[in-house]
N, C-alpha and C positions, 0 to 999 in steps of 0.2 A: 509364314512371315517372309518378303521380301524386302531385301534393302537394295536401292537403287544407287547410281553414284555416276553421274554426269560427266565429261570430260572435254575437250578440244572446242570450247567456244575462242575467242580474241576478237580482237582488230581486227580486218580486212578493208580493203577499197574494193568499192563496185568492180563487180567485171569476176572478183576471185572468189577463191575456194576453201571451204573449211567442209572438217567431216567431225562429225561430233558422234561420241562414243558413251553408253550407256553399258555402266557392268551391273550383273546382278547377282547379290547372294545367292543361297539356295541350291538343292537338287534338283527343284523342278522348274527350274525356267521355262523347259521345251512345251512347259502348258499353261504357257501365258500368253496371251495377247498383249502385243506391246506397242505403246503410239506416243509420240515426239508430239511435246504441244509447245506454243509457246505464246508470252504476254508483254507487249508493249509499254511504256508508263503511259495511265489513264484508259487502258484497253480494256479489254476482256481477255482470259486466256482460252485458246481458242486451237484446233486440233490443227496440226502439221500432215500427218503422216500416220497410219498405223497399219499395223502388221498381224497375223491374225498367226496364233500358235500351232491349230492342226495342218493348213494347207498354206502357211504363206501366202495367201491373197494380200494384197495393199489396199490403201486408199492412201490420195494426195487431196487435200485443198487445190481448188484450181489454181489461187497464187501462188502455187511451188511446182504446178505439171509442169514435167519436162524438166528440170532444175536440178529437183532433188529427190533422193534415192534412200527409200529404207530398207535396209535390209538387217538381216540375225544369225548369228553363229550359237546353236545353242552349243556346241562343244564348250567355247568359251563365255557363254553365259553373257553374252553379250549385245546389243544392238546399238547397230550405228544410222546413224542422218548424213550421207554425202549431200552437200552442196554448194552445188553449181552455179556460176553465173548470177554471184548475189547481187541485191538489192540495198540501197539502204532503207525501203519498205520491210526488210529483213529483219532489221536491228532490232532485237529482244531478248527478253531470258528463256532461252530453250526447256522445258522439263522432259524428262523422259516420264512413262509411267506403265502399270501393269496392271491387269486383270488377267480373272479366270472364264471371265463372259466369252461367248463362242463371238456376240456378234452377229446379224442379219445376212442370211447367205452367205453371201461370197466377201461381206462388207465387215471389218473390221467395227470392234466399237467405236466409238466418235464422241461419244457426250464424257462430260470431268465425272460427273457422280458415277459411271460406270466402271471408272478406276477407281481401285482397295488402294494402290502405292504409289509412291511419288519420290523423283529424286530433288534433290535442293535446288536444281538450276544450275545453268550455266549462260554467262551472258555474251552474244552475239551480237558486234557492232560494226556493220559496213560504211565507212565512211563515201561521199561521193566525191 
């Protein structure tokens, strides 16, 4: 069992930066695959970013190449979403979440049903 726990959403204007931080329970984080999604109101929720537990390989959504940055400290049990040079195309509730899926290749998982855990969210508003 993983417990997830979301951190560093707010307010920002276009142009700034927020990093959002994801802790997780557990001893074995370091064999999880872990990927930032996030849902707009009226959206879909929809993959950001993930991270892949054996070899750290990424994937981004092309709306966030270049931008934003995931990366994982399993010392601390944790993974963060840097982001850069937001959007108010941005604004949503971030989630963090985790599996045990390897993931195609070099490619992190992608799809919601391939995640077991999920943290509560945290909301992310860039005003313009």
């Amino acid at each position: 069992q993983v417990q997830l726990v979301e951190s560093g959403g707010g307010l920002v204007q276009a142009g700034g930066s927020l990093r959002l931080s994801c802790a997780a329970s557990g001893r074995t984080f370091s064999t999880y695959s872990m990927g930032w999604f996030r849902q707009a109101p009226g959206k879909e929720r929809d993959v950001v970013a993930a991270i892949t537990w054996r070899s750290g390989n990424t994937y981004y959504a092309d709306s966030v190449k270049g931008r934003f940055t995931i990366s994982r400290d399993n010392a601390k049990n944790t993974v963060y979403l840097q982001m850069n040079s937001l959007k108010p195309e941005d604004t949503a509730v971030y989630y963090c979440a985790a599996t045990r899926l390897f993931g195609v290749g070099l490619t992190p998982p992608l799809l919601q049903y391939e995640y077991d855990y999920w943290g509560q969210g945290t909301q992310v508003t860039v005003s313009s």
